[in-house]
CHARMM-style PDB file with segment names, atoms N, HN, CA, C and O in Angstrom:
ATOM      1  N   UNK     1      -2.821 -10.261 -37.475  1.00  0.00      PROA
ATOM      2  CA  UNK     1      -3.371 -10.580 -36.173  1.00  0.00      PROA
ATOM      3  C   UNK     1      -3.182  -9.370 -35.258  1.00  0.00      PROA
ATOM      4  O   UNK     1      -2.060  -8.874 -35.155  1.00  0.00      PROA
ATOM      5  N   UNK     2      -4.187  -8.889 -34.612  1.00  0.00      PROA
ATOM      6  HN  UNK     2      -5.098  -9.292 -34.696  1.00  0.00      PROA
ATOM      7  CA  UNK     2      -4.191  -7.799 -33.740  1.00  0.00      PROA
ATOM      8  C   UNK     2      -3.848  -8.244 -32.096  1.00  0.00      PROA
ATOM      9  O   UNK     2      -4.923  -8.333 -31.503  1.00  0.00      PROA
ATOM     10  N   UNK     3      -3.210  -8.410 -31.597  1.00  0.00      PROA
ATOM     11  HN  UNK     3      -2.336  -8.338 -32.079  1.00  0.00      PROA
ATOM     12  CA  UNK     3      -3.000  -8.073 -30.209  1.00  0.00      PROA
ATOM     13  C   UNK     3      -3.897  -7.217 -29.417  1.00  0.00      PROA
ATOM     14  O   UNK     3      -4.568  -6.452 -30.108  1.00  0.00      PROA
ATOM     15  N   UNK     4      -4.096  -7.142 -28.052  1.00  0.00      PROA
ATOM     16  HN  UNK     4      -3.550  -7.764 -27.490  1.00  0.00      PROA
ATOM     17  CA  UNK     4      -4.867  -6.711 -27.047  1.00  0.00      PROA
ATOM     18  C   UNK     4      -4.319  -6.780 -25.929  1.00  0.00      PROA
ATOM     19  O   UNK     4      -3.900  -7.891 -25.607  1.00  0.00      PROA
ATOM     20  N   UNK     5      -4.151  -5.732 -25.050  1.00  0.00      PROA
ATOM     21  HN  UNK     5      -4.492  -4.829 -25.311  1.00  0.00      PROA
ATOM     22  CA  UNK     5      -3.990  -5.964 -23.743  1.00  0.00      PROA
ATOM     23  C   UNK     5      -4.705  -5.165 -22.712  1.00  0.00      PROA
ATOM     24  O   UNK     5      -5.377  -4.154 -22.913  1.00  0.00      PROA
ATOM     25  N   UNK     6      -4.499  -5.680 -21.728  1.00  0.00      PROA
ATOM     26  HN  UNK     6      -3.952  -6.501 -21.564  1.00  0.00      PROA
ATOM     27  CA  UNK     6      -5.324  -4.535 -20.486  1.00  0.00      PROA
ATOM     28  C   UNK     6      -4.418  -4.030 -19.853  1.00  0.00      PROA
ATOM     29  O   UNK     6      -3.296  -4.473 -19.606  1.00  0.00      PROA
ATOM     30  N   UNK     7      -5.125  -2.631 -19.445  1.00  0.00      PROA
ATOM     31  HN  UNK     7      -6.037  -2.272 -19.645  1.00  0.00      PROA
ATOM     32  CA  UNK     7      -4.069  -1.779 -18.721  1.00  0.00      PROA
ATOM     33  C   UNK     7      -5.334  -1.608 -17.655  1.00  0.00      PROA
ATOM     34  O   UNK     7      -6.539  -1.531 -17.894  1.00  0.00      PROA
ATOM     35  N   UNK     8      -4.690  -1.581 -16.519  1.00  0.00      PROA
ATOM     36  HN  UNK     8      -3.711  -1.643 -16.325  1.00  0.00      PROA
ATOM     37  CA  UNK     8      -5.391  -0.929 -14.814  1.00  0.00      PROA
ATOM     38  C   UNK     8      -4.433   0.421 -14.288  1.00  0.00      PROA
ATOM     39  O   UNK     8      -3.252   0.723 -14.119  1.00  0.00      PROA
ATOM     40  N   UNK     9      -5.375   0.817 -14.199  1.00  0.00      PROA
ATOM     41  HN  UNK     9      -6.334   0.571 -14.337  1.00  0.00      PROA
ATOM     42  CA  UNK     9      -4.988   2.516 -13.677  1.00  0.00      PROA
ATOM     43  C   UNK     9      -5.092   2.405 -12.482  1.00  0.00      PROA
ATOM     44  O   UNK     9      -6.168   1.910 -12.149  1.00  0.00      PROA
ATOM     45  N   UNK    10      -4.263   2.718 -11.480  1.00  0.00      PROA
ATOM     46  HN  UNK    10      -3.389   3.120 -11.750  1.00  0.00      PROA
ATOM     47  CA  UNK    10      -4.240   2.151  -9.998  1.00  0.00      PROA
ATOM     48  C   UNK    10      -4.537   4.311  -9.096  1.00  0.00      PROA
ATOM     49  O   UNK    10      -3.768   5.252  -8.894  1.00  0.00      PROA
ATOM     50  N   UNK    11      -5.464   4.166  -8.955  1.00  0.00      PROA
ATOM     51  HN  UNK    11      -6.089   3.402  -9.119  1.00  0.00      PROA
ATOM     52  CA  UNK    11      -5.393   5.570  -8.686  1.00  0.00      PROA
ATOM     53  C   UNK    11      -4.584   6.081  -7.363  1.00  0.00      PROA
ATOM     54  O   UNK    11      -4.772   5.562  -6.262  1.00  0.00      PROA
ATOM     55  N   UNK    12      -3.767   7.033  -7.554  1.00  0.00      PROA
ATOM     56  HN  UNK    12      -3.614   7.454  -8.448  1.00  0.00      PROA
ATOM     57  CA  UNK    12      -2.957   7.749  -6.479  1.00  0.00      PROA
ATOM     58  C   UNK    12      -3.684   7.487  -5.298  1.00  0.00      PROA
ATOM     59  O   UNK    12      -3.233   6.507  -4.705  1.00  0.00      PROA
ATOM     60  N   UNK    13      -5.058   8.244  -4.517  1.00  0.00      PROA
ATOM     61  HN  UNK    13      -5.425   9.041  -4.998  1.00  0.00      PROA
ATOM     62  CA  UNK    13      -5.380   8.243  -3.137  1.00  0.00      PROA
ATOM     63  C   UNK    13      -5.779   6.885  -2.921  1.00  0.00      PROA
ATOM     64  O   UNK    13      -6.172   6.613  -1.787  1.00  0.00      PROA
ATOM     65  N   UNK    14      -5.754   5.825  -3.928  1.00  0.00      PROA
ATOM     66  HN  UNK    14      -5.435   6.045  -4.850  1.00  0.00      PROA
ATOM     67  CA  UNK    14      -5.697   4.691  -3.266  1.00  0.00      PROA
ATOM     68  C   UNK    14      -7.425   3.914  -2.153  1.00  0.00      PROA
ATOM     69  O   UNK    14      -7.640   2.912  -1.471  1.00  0.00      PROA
ATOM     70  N   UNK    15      -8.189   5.098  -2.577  1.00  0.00      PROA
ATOM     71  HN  UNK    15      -8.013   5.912  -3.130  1.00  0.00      PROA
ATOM     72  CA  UNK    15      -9.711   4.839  -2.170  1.00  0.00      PROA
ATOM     73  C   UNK    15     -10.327   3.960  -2.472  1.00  0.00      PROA
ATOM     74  O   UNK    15     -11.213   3.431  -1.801  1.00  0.00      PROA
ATOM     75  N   UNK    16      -9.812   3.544  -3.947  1.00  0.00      PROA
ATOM     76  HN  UNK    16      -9.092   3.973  -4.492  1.00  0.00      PROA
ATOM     77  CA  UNK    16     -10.475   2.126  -4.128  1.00  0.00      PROA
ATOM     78  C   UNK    16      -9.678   0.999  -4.099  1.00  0.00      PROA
ATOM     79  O   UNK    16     -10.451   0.092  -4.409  1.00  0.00      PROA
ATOM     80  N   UNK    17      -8.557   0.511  -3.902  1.00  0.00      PROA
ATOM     81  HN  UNK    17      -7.929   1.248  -3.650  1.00  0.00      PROA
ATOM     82  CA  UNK    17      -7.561  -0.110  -2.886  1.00  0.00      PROA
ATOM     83  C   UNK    17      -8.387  -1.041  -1.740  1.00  0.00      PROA
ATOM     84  O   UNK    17      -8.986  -0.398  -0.878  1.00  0.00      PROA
ATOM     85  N   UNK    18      -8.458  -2.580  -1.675  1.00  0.00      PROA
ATOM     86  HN  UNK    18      -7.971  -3.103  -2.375  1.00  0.00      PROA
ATOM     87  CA  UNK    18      -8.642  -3.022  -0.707  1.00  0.00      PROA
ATOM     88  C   UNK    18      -7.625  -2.984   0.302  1.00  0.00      PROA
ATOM     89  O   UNK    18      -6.496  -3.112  -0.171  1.00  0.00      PROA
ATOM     90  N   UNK    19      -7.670  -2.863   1.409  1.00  0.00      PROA
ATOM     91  HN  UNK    19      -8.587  -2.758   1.794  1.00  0.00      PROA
ATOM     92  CA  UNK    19      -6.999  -3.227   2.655  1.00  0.00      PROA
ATOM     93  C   UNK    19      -6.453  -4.203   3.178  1.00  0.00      PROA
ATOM     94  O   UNK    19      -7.266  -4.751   3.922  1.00  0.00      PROA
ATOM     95  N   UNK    20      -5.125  -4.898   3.175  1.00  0.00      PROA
ATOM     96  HN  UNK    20      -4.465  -4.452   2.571  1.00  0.00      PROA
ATOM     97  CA  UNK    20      -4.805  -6.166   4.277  1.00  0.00      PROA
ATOM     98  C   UNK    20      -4.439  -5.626   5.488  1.00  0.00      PROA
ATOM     99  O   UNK    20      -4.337  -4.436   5.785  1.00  0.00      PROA
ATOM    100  N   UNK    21      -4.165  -7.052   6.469  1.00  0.00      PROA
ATOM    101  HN  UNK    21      -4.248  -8.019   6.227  1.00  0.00      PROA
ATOM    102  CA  UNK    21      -4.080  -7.069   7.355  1.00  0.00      PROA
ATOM    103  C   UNK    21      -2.722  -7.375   7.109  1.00  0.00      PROA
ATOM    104  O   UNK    21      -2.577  -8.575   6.878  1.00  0.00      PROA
ATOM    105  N   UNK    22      -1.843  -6.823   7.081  1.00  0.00      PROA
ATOM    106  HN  UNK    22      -1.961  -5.848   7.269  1.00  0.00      PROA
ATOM    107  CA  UNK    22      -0.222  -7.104   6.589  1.00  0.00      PROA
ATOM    108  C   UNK    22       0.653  -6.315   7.338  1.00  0.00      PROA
ATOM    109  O   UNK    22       0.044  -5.400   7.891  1.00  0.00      PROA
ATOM    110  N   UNK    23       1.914  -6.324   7.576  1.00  0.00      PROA
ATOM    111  HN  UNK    23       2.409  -7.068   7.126  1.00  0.00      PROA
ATOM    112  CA  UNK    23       2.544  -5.219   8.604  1.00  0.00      PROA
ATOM    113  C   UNK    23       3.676  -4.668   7.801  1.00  0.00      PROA
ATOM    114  O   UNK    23       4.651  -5.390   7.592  1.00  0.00      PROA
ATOM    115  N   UNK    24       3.629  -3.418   7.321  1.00  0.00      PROA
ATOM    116  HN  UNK    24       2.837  -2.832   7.490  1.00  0.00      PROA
ATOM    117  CA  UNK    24       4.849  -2.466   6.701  1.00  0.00      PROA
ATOM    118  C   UNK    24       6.429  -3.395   6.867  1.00  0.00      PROA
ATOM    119  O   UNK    24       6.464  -3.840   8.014  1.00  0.00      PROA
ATOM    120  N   UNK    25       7.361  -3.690   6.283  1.00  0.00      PROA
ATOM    121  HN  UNK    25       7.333  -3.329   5.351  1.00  0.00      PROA
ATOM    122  CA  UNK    25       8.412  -4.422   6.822  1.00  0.00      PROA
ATOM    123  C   UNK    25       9.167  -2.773   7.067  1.00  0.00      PROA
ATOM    124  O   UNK    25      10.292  -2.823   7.563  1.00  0.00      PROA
ATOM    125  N   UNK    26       8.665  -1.485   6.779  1.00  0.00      PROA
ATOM    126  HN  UNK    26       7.751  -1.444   6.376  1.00  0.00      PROA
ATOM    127  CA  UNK    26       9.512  -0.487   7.154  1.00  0.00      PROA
ATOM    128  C   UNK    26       9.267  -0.080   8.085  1.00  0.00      PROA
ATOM    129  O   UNK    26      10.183   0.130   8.880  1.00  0.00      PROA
ATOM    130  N   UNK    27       7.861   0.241   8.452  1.00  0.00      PROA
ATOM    131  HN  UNK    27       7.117   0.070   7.806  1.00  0.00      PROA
ATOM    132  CA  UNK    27       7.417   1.733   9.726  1.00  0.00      PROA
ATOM    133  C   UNK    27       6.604   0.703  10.824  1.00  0.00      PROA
ATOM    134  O   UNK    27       6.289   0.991  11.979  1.00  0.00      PROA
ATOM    135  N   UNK    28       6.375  -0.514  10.145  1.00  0.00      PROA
ATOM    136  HN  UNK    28       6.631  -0.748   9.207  1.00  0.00      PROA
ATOM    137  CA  UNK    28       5.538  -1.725  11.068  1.00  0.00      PROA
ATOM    138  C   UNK    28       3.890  -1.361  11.187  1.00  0.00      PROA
ATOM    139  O   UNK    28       3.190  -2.107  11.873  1.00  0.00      PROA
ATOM    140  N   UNK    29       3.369  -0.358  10.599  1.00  0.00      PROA
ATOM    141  HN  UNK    29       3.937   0.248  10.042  1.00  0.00      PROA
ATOM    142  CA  UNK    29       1.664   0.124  10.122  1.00  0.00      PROA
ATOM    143  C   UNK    29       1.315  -1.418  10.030  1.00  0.00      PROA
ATOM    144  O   UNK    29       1.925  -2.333   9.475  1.00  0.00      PROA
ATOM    145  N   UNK    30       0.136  -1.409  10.753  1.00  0.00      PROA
ATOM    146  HN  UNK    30      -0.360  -0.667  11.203  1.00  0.00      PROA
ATOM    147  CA  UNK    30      -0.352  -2.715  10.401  1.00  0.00      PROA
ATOM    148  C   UNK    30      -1.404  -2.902   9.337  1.00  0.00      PROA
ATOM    149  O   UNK    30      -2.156  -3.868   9.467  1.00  0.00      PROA
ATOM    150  N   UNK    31      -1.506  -2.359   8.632  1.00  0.00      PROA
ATOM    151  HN  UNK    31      -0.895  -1.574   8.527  1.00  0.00      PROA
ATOM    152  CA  UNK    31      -2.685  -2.263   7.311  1.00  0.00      PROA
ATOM    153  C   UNK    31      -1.574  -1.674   6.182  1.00  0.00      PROA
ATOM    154  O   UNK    31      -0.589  -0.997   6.475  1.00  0.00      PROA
ATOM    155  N   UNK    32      -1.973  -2.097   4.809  1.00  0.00      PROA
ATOM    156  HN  UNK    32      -2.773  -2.647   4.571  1.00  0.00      PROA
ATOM    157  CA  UNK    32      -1.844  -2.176   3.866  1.00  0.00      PROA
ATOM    158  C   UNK    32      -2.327  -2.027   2.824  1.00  0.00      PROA
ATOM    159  O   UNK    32      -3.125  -2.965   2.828  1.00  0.00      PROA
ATOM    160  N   UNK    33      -2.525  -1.269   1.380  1.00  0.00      PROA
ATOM    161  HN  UNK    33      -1.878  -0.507   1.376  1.00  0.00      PROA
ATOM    162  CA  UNK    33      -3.093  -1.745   0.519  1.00  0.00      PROA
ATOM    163  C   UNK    33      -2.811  -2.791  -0.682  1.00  0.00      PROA
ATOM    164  O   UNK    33      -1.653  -2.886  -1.089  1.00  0.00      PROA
ATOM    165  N   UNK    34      -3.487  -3.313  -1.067  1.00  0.00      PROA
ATOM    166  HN  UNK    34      -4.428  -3.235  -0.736  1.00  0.00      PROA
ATOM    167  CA  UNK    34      -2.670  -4.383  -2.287  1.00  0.00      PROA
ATOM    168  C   UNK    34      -3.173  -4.279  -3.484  1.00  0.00      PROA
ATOM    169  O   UNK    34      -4.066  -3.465  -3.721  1.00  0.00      PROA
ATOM    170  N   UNK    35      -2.669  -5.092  -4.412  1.00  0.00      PROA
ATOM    171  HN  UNK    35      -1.943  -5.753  -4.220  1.00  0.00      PROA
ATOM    172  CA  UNK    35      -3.474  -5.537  -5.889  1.00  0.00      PROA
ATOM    173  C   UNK    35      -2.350  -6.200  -6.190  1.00  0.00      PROA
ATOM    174  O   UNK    35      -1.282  -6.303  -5.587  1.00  0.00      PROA
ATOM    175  N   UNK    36      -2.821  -6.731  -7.429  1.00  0.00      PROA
ATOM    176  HN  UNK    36      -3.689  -6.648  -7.919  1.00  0.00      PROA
ATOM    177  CA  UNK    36      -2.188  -8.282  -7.966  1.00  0.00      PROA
ATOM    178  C   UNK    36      -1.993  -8.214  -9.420  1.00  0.00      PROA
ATOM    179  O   UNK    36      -2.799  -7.751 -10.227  1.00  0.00      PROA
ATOM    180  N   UNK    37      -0.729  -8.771  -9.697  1.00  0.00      PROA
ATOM    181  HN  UNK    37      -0.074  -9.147  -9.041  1.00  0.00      PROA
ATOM    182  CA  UNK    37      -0.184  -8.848 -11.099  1.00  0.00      PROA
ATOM    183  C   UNK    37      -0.055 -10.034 -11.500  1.00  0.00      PROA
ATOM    184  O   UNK    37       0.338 -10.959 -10.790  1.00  0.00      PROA
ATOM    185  N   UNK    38      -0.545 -10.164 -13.315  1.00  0.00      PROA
ATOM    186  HN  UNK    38      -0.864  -9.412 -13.892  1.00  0.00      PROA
ATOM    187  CA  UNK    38       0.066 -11.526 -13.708  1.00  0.00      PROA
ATOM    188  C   UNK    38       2.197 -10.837 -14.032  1.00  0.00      PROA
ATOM    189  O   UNK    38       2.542 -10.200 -15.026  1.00  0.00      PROA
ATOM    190  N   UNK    39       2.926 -11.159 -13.144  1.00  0.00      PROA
ATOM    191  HN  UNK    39       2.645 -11.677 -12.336  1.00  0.00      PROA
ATOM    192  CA  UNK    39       4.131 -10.696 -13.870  1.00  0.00      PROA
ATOM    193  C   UNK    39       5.064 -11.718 -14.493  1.00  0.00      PROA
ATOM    194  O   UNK    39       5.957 -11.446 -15.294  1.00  0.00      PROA
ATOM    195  N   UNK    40       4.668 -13.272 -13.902  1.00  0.00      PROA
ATOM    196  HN  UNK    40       3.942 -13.493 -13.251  1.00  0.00      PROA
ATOM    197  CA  UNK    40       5.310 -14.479 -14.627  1.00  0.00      PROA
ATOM    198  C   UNK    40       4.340 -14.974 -15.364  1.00  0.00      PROA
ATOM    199  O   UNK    40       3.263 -14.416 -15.572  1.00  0.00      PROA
ATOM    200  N   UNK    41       4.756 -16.241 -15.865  1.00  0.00      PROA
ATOM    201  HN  UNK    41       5.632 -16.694 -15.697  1.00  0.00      PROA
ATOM    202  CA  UNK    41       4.061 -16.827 -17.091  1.00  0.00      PROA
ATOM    203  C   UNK    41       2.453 -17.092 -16.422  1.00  0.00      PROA
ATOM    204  O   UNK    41       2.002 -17.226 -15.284  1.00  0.00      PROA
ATOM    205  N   UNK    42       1.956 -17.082 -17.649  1.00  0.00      PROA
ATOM    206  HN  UNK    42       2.322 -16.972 -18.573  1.00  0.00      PROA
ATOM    207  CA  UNK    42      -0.060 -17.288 -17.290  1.00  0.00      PROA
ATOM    208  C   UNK    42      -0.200 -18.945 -16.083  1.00  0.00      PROA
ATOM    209  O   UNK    42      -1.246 -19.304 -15.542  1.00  0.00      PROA
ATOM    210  N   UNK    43       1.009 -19.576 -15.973  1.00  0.00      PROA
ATOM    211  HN  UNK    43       1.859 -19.285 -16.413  1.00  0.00      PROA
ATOM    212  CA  UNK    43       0.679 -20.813 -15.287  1.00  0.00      PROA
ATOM    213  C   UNK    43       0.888 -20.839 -13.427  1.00  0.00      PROA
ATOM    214  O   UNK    43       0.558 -21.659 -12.570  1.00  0.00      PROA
ATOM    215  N   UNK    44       1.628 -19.446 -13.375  1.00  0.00      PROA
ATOM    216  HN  UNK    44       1.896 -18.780 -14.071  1.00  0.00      PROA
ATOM    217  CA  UNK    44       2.191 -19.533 -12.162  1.00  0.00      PROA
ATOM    218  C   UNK    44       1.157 -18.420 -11.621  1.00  0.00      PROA
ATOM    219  O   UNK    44       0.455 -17.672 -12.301  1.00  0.00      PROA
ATOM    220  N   UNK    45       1.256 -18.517 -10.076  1.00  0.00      PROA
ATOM    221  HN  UNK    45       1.826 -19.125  -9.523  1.00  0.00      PROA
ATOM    222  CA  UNK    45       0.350 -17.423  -9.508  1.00  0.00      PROA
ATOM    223  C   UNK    45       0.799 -15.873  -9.335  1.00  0.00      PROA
ATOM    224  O   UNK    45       1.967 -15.488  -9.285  1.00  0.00      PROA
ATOM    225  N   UNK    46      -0.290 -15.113  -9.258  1.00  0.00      PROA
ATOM    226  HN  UNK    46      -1.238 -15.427  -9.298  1.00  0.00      PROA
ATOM    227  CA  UNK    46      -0.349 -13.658  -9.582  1.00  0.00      PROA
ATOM    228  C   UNK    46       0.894 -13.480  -8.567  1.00  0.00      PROA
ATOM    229  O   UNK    46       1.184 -14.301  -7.697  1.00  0.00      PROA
ATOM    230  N   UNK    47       1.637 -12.174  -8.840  1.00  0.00      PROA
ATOM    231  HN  UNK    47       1.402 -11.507  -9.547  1.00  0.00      PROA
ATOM    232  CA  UNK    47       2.490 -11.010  -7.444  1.00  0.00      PROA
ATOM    233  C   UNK    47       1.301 -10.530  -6.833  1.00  0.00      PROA
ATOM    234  O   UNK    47       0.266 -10.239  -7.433  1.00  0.00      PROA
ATOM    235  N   UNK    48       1.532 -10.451  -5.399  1.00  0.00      PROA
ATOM    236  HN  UNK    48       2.372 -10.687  -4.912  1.00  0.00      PROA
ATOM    237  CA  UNK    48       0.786  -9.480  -5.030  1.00  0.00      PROA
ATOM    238  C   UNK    48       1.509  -8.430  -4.422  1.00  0.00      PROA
ATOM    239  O   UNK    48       2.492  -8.903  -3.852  1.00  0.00      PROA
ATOM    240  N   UNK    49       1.432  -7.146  -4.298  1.00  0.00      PROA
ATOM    241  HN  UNK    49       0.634  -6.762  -4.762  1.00  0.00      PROA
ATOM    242  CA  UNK    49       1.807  -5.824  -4.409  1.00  0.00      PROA
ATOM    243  C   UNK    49       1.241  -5.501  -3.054  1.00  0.00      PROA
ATOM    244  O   UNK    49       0.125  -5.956  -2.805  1.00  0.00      PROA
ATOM    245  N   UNK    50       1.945  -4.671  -2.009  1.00  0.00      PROA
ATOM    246  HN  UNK    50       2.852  -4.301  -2.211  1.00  0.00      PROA
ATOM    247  CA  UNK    50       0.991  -3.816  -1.122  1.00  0.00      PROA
ATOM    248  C   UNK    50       2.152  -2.365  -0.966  1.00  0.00      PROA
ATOM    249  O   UNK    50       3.347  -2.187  -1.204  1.00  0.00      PROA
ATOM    250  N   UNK    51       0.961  -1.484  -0.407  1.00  0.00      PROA
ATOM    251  HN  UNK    51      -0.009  -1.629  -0.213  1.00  0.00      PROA
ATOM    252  CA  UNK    51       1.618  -0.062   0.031  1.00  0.00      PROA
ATOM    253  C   UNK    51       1.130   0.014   0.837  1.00  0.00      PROA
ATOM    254  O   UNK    51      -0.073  -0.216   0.961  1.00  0.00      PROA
ATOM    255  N   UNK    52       2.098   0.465   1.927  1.00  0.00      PROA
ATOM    256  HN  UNK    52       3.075   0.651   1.826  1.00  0.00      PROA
ATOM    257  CA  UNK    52       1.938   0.931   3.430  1.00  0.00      PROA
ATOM    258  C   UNK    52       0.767   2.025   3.651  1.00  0.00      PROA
ATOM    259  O   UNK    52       0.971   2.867   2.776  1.00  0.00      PROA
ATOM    260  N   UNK    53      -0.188   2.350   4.292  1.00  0.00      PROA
ATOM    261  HN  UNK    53      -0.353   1.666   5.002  1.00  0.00      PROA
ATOM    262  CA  UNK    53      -1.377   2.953   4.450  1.00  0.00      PROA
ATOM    263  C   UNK    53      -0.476   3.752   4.976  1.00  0.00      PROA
ATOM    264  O   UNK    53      -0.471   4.579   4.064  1.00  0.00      PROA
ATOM    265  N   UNK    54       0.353   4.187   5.793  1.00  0.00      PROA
ATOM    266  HN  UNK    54       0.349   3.515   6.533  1.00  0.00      PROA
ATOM    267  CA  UNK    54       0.610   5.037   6.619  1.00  0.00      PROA
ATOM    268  C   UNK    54       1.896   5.574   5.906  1.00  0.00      PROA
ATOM    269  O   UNK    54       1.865   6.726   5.473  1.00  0.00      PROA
ATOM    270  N   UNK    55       3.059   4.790   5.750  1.00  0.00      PROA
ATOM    271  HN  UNK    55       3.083   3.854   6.101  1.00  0.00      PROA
ATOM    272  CA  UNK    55       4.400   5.282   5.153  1.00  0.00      PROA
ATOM    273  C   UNK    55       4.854   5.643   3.726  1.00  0.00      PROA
ATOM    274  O   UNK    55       5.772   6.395   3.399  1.00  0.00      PROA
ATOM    275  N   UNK    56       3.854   4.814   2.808  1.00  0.00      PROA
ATOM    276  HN  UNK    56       3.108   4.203   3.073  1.00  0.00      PROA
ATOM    277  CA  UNK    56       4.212   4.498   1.237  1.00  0.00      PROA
ATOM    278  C   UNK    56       4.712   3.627   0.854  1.00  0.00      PROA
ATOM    279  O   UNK    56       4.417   3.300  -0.296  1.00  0.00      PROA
ATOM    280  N   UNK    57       5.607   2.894   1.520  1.00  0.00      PROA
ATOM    281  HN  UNK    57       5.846   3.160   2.454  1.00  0.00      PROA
ATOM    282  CA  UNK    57       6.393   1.854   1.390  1.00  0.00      PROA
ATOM    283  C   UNK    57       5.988   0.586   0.285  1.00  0.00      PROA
ATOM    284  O   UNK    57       5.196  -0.132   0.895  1.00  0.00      PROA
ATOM    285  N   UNK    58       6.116   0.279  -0.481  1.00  0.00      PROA
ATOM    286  HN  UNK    58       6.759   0.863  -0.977  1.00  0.00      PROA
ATOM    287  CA  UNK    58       5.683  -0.836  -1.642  1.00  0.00      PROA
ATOM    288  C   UNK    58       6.843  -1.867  -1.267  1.00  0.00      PROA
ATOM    289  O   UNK    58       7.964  -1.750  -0.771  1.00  0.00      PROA
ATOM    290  N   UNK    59       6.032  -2.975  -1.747  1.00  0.00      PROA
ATOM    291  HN  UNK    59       5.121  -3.070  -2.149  1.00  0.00      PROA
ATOM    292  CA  UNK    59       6.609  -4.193  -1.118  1.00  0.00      PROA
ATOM    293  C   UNK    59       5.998  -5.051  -1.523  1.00  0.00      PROA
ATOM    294  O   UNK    59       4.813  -4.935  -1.213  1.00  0.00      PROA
ATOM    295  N   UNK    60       6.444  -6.778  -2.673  1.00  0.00      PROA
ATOM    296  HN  UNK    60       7.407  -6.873  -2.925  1.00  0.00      PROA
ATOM    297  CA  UNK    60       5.663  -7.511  -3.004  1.00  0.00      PROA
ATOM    298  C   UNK    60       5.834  -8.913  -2.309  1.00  0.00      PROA
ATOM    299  O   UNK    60       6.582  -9.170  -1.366  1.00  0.00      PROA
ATOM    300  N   UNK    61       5.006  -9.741  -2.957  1.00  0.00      PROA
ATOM    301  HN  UNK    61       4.399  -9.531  -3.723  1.00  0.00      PROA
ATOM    302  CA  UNK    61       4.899 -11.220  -2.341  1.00  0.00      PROA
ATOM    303  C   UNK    61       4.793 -12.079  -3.400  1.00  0.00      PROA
ATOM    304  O   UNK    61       4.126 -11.730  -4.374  1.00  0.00      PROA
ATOM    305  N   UNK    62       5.536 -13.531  -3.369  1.00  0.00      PROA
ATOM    306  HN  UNK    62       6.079 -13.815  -2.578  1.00  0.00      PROA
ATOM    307  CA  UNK    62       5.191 -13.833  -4.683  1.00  0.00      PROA
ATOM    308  C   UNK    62       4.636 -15.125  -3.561  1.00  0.00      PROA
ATOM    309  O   UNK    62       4.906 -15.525  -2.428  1.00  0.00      PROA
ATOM    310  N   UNK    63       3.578 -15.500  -4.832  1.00  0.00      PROA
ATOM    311  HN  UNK    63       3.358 -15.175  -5.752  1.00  0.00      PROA
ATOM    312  CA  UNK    63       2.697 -16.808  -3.871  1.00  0.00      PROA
ATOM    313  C   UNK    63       2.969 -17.906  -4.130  1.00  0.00      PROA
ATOM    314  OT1 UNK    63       2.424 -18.834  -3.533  1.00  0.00      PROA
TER     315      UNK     63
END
């Protein structure tokens, strides 16, 4: 049996990155970028991930 998985390449400048409306918990930037992980089991909901537009700061949310 062969296995498969996907990999996402999240590119550095972050151009294709949607935007929230979220506030840095470090520098307080009010925009953000995000994307979303399955990181627990397939039944529970995705992480979502953001980086500070302005500072770098990464920071997740679990839903």
């Amino acid at each position: 049996m062969t296995k498969s998985f996907n990999l996402d390449i999240i590119d550095e400048n972050k151009s294709n990155l949607p935007l929230a409306d979220e506030e840095c918990p470090k520098c307080g930037c009010p925009k953000a970028y995000y994307w979303t992980v399955q990181t627990r089991a397939g039944d529970e909901p995705e992480t979502r991930f953001y980086k500070c537009k302005k500072c770098g700061h990464v920071w997740r949310e679990y839903s």
